[in-house]
N, C-alpha and C positions, 0 to 999 in steps of 0.2 A: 776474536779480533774484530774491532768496527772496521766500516767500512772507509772511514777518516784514517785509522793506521793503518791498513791496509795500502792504501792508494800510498801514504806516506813512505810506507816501509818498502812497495816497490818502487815507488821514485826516487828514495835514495842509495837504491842498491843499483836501478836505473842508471844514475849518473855518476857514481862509482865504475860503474862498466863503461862510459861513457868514456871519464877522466884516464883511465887507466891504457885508453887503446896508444898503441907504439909508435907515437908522431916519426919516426926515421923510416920505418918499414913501410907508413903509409904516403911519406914522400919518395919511396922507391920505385911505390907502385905503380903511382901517379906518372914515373919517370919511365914505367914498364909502358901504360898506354901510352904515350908519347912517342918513343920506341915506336911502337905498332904502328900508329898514327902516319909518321917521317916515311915509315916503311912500307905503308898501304899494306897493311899486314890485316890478314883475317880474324876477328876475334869471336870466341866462339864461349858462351856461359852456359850453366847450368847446374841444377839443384832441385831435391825435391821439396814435396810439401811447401811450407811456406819460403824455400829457398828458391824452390821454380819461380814463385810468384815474382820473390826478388829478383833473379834472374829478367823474368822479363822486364819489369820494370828498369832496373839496369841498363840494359840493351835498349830500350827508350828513351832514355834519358842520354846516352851516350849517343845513338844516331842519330838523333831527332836535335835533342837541346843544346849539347856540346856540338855539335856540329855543325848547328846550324849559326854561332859563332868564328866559326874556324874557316879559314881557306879551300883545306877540302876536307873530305868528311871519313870518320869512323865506320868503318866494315862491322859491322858487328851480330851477332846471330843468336837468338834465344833457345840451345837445344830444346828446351820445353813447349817450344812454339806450334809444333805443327801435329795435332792430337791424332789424326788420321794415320802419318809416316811410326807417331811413337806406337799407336795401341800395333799397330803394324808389326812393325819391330818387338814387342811384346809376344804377341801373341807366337805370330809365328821362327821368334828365339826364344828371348827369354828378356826378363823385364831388366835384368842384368847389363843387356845391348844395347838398349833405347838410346843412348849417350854414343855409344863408342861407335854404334853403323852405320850413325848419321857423321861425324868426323871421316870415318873409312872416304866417305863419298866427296867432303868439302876441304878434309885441313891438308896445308901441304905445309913443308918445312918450315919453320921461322914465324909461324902462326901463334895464335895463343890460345888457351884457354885457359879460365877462370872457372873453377868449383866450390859452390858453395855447401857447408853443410856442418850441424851443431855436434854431431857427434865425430864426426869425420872417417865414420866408417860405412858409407854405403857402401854397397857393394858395384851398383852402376857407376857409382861418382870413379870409384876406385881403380875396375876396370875400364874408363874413358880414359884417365890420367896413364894407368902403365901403357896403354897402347900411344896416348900418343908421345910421351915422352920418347919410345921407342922411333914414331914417327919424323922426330925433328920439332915436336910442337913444345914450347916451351909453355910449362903446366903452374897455377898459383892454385891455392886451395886458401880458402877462408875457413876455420875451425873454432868448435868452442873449446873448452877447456881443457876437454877430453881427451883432445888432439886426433884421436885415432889413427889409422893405417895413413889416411891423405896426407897428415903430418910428416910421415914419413916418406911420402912417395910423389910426394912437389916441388917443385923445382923451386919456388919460393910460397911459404905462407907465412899467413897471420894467426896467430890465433888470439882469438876473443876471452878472456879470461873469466871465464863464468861458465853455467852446464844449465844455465835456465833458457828453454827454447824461446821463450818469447826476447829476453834480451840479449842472446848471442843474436838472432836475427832480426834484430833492430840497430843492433853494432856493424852487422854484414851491410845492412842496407845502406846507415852512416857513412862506412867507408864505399861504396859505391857512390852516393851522393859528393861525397868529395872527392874523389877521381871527376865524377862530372862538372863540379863546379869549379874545378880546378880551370878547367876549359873555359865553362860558361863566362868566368870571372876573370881572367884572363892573368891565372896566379903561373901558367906555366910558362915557363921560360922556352 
């Protein structure tokens, strides 16, 4: 394949993933931060690999850009943020905890957290979500196609309809970006 069909062939599989995402679930969402928002509620993301990344970037965009439109501003927290507290937590538990012993410390009831991830079975993503759902914390998971275990064990997701890493988490980041601009733009009611 040249590299002309190439570029083509992932761009229209691109925007096919693109086209395809669930406009009601993604104006739920939108209505879950909001929620959060009214409620000076904690919001708490996280994901690996290139989902951390998202993640933080998310969490950026939400307390910095959105917020800095708004009246008052989004709480928001990058579990992947603080490399010191994770390799911490890593080492001396298990990499499995990294997520869920930094909530022990920060979520309290009525909180959120949002997980991101293409296959939807990590096993940290997985175990943050059962404990906090247990907690009182109301849990979303963003998924690719795959759905895995978080499909089943959130309280509300999305899933991405595709199992190619690069465009489920370009779909993740999409709808992260329209949570924010939903704010930015001043689409929320």
């Amino acid at each position: 394949m040249e590299n002309t069909e190439f570029i083509t062939d992932y761009l229209q599989k691109h925007q096919r993933v693109i086209s395809s995402l669930p406009h009601e679930q993604i104006k739920q969402l939108i209505a879950l931060y909001k929620k959060a928002l009214d409620e000076n509620r904690q919001i708490f993301v996280c994901g690996n690999g290139g989902s951390a990344a998202n993640a933080s970037h998310f969490i950026t965009d939400l307390s910095k850009g959105a917020s800095d439109k708004l009246n008052r501003r989004f709480r928001g927290m990058s579990l992947n943020d603080n490399t010191a507290w994770m390799t911490a937590l890593g080492n001396d538990y298990a990499y499995d905890d990294v997520f869920v012993r930094q909530l022990m410390n920060f979520a309290q009831p009525g909180d959120l957290l949002m997980v991101m991830s293409v296959s939807g079975n990590s096993p940290n993503l997985i175990k943050a979500v059962d404990w906090a759902r247990k907690a009182g914390v109301f849990t979303i998971a963003l998924v690719g196609k795959q759905r895995g275990k978080l499909a089943d064990t959130a309280d509300f997701v999305i899933v991405v309809e595709d199992t190619h890493f690069g465009r489920v988490e370009d779909a993740h980041m999409g709808i992260c970006h329209l949570i924010c601009y939903a704010f930015m733009e001043n689409a929320v009611i």
